[in-house]
C-alpha positions in Angstrom: -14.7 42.5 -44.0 -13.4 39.0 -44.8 -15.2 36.2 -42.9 -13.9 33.1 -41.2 -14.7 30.3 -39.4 -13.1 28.4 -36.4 -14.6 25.3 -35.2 -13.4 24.0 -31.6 -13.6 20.5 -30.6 -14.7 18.7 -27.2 -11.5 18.5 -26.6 -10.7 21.7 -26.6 -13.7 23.0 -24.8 -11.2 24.0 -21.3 -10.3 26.9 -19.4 -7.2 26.8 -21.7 -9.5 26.4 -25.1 -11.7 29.4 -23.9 -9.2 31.3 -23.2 -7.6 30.5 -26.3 -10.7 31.5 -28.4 -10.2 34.9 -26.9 -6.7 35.0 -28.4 -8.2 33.9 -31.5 -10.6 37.0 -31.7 -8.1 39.0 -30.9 -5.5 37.8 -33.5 -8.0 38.1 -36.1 -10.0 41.5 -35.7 -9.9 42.4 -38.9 -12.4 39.4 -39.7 -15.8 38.7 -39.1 -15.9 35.1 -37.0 -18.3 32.7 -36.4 -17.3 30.2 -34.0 -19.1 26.7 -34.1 -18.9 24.7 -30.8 -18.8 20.7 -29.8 -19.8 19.4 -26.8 -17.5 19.4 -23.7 -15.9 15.9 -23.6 -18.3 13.3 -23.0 -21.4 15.1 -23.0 -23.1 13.7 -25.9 -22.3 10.0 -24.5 -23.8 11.0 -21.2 -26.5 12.3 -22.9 -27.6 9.4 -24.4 -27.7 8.1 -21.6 -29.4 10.2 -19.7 -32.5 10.1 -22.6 -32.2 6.2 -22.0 -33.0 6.7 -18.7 -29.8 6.7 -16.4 -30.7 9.7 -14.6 -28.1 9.7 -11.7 -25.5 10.6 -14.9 -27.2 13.6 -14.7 -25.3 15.1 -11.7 -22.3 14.2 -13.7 -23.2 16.2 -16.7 -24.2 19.1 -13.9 -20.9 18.8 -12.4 -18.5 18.6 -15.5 -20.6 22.1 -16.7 -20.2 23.8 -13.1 -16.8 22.8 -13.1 -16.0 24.5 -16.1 -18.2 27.3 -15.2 -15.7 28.1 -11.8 -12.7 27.6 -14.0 -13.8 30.3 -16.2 -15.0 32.7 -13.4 -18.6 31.9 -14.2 -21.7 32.1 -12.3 -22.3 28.7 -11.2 -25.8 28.7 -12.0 -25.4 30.0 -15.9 -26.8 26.8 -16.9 -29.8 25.7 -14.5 -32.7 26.6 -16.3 -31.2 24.3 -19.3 -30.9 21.0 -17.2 -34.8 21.8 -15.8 -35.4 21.4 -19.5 -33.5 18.4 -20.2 -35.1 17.1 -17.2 -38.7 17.9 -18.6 -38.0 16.0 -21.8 -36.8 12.8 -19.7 -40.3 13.3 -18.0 -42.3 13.6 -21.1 -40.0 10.5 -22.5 -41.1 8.5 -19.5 -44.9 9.2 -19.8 -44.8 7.6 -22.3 -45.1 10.7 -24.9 -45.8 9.6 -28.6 -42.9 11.8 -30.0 -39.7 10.0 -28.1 -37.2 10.6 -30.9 -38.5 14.2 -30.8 -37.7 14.6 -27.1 -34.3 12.1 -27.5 -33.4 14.5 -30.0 -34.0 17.8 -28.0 -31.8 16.0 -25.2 -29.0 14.9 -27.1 -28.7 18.1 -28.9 -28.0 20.1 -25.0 -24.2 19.3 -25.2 -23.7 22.1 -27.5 -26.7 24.2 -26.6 -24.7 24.5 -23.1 -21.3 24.6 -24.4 -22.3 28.3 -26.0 -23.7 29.6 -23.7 -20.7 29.6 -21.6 -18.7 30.9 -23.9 -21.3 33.2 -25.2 -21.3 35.0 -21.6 -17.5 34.4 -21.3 -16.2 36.6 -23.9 -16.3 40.1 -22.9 -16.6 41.6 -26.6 -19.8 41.7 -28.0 -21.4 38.8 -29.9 -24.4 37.0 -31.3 -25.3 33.6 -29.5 -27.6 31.9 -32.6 -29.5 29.0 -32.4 -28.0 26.7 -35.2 -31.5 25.1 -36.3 -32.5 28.7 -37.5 -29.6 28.5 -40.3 -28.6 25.0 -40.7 -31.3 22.6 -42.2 -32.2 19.3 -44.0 -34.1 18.9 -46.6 -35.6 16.4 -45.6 -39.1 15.6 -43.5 -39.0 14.2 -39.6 -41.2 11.2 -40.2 -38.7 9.9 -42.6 -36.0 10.3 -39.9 -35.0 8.8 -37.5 -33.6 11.5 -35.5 -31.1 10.0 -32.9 -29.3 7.3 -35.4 -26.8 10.1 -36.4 -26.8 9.0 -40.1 -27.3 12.0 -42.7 -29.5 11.5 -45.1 -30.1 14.3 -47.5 -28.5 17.4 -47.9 -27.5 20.1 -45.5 -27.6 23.6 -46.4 -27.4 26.6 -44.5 -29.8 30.0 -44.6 -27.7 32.8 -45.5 -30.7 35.4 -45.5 -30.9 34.6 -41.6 -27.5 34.2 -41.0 -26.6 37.4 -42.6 -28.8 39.5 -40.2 -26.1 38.9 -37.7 -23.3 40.1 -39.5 -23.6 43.7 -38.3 -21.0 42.4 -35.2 -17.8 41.3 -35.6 -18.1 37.8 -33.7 -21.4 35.0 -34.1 -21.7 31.4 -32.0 -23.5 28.7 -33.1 -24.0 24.9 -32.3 -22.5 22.4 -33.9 -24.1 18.7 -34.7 -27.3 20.2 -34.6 -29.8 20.9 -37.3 -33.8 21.4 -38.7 -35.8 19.2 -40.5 -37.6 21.6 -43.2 -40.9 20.7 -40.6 -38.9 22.3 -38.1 -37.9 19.5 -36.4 -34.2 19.1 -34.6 -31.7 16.6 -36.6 -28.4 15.2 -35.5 -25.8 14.6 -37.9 -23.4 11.7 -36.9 -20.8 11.4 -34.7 -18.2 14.5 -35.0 -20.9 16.4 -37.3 -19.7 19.3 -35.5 -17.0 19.5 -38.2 -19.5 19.3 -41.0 -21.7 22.6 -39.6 -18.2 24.6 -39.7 -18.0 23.5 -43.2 -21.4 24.4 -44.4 -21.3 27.3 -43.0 -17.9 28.2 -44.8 -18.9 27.2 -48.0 -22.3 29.3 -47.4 -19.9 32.6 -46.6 -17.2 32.2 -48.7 -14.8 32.4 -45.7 -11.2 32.6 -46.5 -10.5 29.8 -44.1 -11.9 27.3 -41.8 -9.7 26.1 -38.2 -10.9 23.1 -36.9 -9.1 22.9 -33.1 -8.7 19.4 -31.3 -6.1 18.3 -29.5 -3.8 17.3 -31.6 -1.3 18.9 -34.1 -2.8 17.9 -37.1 -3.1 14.4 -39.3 -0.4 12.3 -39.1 0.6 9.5 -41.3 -0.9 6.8 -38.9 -2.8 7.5 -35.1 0.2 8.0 -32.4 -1.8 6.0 -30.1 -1.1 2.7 -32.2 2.5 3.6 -33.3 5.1 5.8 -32.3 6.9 6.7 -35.3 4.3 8.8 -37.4 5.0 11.9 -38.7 2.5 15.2 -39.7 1.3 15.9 -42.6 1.4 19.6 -43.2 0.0 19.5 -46.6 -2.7 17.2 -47.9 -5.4 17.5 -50.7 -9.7 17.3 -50.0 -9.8 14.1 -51.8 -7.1 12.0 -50.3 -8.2 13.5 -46.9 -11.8 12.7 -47.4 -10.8 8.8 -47.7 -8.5 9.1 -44.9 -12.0 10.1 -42.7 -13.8 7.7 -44.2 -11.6 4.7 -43.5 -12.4 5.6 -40.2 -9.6 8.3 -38.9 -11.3 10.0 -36.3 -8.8 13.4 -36.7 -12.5 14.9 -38.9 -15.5 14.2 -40.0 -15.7 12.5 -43.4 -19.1 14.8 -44.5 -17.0 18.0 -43.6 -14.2 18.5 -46.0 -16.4 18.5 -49.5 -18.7 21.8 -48.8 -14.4 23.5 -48.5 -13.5 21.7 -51.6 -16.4 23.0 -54.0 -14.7 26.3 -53.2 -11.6 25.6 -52.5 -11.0 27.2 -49.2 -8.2 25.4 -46.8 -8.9 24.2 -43.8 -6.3 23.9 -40.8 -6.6 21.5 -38.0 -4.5 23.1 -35.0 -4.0 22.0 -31.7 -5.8 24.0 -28.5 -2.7 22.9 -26.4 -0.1 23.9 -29.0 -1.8 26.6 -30.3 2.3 28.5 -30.7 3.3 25.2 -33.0 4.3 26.7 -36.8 3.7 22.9 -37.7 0.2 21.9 -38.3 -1.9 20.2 -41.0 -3.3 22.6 -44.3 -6.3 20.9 -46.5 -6.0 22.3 -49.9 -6.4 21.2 -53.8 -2.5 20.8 -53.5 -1.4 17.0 -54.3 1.4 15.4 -52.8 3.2 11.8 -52.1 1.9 10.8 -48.7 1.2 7.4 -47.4 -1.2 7.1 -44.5 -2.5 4.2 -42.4 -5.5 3.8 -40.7 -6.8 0.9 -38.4 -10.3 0.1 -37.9 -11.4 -2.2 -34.6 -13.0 -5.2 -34.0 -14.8 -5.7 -37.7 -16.4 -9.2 -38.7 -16.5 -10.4 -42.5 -19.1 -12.4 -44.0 -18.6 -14.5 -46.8 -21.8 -16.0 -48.6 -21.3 -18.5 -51.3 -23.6 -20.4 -53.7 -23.8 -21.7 -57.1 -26.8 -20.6 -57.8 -25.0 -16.9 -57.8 -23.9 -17.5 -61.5 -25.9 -16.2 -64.1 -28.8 -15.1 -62.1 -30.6 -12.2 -61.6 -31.3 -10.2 -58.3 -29.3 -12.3 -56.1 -27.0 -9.2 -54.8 -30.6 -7.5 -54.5 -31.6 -10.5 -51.8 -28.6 -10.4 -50.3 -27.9 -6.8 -49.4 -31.8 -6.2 -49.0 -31.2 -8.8 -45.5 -28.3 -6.0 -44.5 -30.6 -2.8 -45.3 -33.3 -4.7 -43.0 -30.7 -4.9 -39.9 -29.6 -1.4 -40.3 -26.2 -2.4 -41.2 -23.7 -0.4 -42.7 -21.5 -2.3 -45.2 -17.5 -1.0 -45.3 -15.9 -3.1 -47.6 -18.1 -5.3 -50.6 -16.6 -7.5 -53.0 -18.0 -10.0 -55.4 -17.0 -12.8 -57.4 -19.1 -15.1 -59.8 -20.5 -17.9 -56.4 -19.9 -15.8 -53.5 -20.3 -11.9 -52.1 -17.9 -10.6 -49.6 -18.7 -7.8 -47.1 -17.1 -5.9 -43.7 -18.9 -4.3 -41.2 -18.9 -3.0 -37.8 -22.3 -3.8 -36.0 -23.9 -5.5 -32.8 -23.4 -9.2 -32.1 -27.0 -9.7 -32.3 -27.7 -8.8 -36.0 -25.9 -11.7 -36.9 -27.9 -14.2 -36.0 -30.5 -12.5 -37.6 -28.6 -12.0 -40.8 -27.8 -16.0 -40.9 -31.0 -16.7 -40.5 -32.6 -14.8 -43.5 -29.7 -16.1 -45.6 -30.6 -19.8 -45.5 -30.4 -20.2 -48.6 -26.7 -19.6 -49.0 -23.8 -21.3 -47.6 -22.4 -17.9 -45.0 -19.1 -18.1 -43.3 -18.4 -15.2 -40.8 -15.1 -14.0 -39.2 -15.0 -12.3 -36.3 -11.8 -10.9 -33.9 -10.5 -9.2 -37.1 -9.4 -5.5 -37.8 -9.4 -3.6 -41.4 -5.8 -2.1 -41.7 -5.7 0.5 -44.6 -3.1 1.7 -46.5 -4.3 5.1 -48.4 -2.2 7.0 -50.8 -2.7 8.5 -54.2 -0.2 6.6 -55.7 -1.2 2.9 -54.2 -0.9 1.5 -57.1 3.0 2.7 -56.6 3.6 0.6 -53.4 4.8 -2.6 -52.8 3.3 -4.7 -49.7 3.5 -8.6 -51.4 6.7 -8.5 -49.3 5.3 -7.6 -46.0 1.6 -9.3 -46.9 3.8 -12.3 -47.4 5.0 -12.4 -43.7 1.3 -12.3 -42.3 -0.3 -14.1 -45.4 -1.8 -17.1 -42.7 -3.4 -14.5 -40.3 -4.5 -11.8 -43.4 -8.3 -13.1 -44.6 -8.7 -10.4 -47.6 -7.3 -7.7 -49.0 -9.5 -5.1 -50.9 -8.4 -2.4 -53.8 -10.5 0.3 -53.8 -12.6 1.6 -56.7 -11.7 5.0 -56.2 -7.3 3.8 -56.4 -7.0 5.2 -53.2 -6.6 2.8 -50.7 -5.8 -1.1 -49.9 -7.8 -2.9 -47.2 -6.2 -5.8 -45.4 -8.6 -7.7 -43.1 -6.1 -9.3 -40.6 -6.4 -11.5 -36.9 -6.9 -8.4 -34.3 -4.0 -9.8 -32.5 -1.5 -9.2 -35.3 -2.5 -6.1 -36.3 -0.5 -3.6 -34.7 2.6 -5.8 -35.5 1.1 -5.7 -39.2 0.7 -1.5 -39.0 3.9 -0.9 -37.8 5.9 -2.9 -40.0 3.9 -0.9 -42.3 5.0 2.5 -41.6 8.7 1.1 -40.6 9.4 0.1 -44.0 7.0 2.3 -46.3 7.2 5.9 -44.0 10.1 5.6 -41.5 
């Protein structure tokens, strides 16, 4: 039998998305399925949290999880002997136990651990509940980690020798988000990695298809919560898509679409609550004309200038060697012969920091700014001098990327969504 994969969201994780996964396994019998679970909405935050010390959110975290559990005509008590154990890693946490990351980790990584096990006992065919750190690992050691910053490092891969003992039934749940060091050490991938496991684990199958569910209808040519007249893409290619995700669209994970592409297997993101909708959004190797705008938040720019920059060695080194020390992750970085340029999304108290070990440089930051992208693989193609023009006293820089694939215009937050939609009304609508 052919194998798939379908990945549900936090979003999705209701009475109405369990039920729908049960319509899922139904409409496709004559697969095999392995279904890769999120969260419920929230938990992972609470989480946190709760390994940060806020234990009164764990009644919360109880409560969304027994809610759920009477929805879906669960025993109430499915889940105790899981939140004694988060509890016990709190406890070791708070004695002051040399592994914290370890046991920070463990916590974090619950959300999912509990999401499967509901539906594990839900559905009422018979299925394999597998723990994902025995298929899904890094190959990379702990101590060079640091488990619970959700940055991936290294390369993921998944055991197909172990996974494959499983495959004598029709229907396999796993974790998403969660993975093994190769010293057998739980590892969280970053923020929506949940997408990413689906992926690796299609690529590792050669499933004919992966279905991401959220709750949405698919990838539209700009978020609906910033303007109204968007419209859905229902055809897009892996690379285009990738830079979509990686300018920050928060419709899939940017690490999750390559593993599909390799092998060219589509992926479709559906929506749980329109799960009847013919219209939906199909990531293939097919290449069409699409324009697509993404907004990023509250960014700040830095500018640092100095003469000395021309015709000297290992200045960029210095410079970016003060960002790497701060743990700051550069989006946008652009040079000229006296002065660097670079956007990033960080703390307010790194900069001070970051000023100071720059002394020697003249550095001018920016703050209450957003990055507005325009992606398309024909940018070249579009004309925005017109509408740049408009905003040209309020827009700080505007960045081509290498790859041709997008423009970057770092405008005054409060004329953004003006900026955006005048956007879209001239070059979509």
């Amino acid at each position: 039998m052919d194998k798939i994969v379908l990945k549900f969201g936090g979003s999705s994780l209701t009475n109405i998305g369990f039920e729908l996964i049960k319509e899922k396994i139904n409409e496709y019998k004559e697969y095999k399925i392995i279904i890769v679970l999120s969260a419920i909405g929230n938990t992972t935050d609470k989480l946190i949290r709760f390994s940060n010390g806020n234990l009164k959110i764990l009644n919360e975290i109880k409560n969304d999880h027994i809610n759920l559990l009477r929805d879906l005509d669960l025993n109430i008590n499915l889940l105790n002997s899981d939140f004694e154990k988060i509890l016990e890693y709190r406890n070791s946490i708070k004695k002051n136990n040399m592994d914290i990351h370890y046991d920070k980790t463990l916590i974090i990584s619950y959300g999912e651990i509990f999401s499967t096990k509901i539906l594990h006992n839900y559905l009422d065919v018979d299925n394999y509940l597998i723990d994902a750190k025995t298929i899904l690992y890094i190959n990379k050691e702990s101590n060079i980690l640091n488990l619970e910053n959700f940055k991936m490092k290294g390369s993921f891969e998944c055991k197909l020798d172990e996974l494959n003992k499983y495959f004598d039934k029709n229907i396999i749940i796993t974790q998403g988000f969660i993975v093994n060091t190769i010293d057998n050490k739980p590892c969280l991938l970053t923020r929506g990695g949940s997408d990413t496991t689906a992926s690796i684990i299609t690529n590792s199958i050669d499933a004919k298809f992966l279905e991401i569910w959220t709750d949405v209808d698919g990838i539209f040519t700009c978020d609906p919560c910033i303007i109204k007249n968007v419209k859905l893409i229902k055809e897009i290619d892996y690379t285009l898509c990738e830079e979509i995700a990686a300018n920050k669209a928060k419709i899939l994970h940017p690490y999750c679409i390559k593993p599909c592409k390799l092998k060219n297997i589509p992926i479709y993101i559906k929506n749980t609550y329109n799960s009847d909708n013919k219209d939906f959004t199909t990531i293939n190797n097919t290449i069409n004309n699409i324009i697509v705008f993404t907004l990023q938040k509250n960014i700040k720019l830095i500018k640092i200038t100095s003469l000395d920059m021309w015709n000297n060695f290992g200045i960029l080194k210095d410079i970016f060697n003060v960002f790497n020390k701060y743990k700051i992750d550069i989006d946008i970085v652009s040079s000229s012969a006296y002065s660097v340029i670079v956007t990033f999304n960080n703390n307010e108290y790194n900069i001070d920091n970051i000023i100071r070990m720059l002394k020697n440089y003249k550095v001018e930051i920016i703050k209450e700014i957003d990055n507005i992208s325009i992606i398309s693989n024909r940018i070249y193609e579009i004309n925005i001098n017109y509408i740049i023009n408009i905003y040209k006293k309020n827009i700080h820089y505007i960045h081509y990327s290498a790859n041709q694939l997008s423009i970057s215009c770092i405008i005054d937050n409060k004329y953004s969504n003006c900026f955006i939609e005048l956007l879209n009304n001239n070059l979509i609508v």
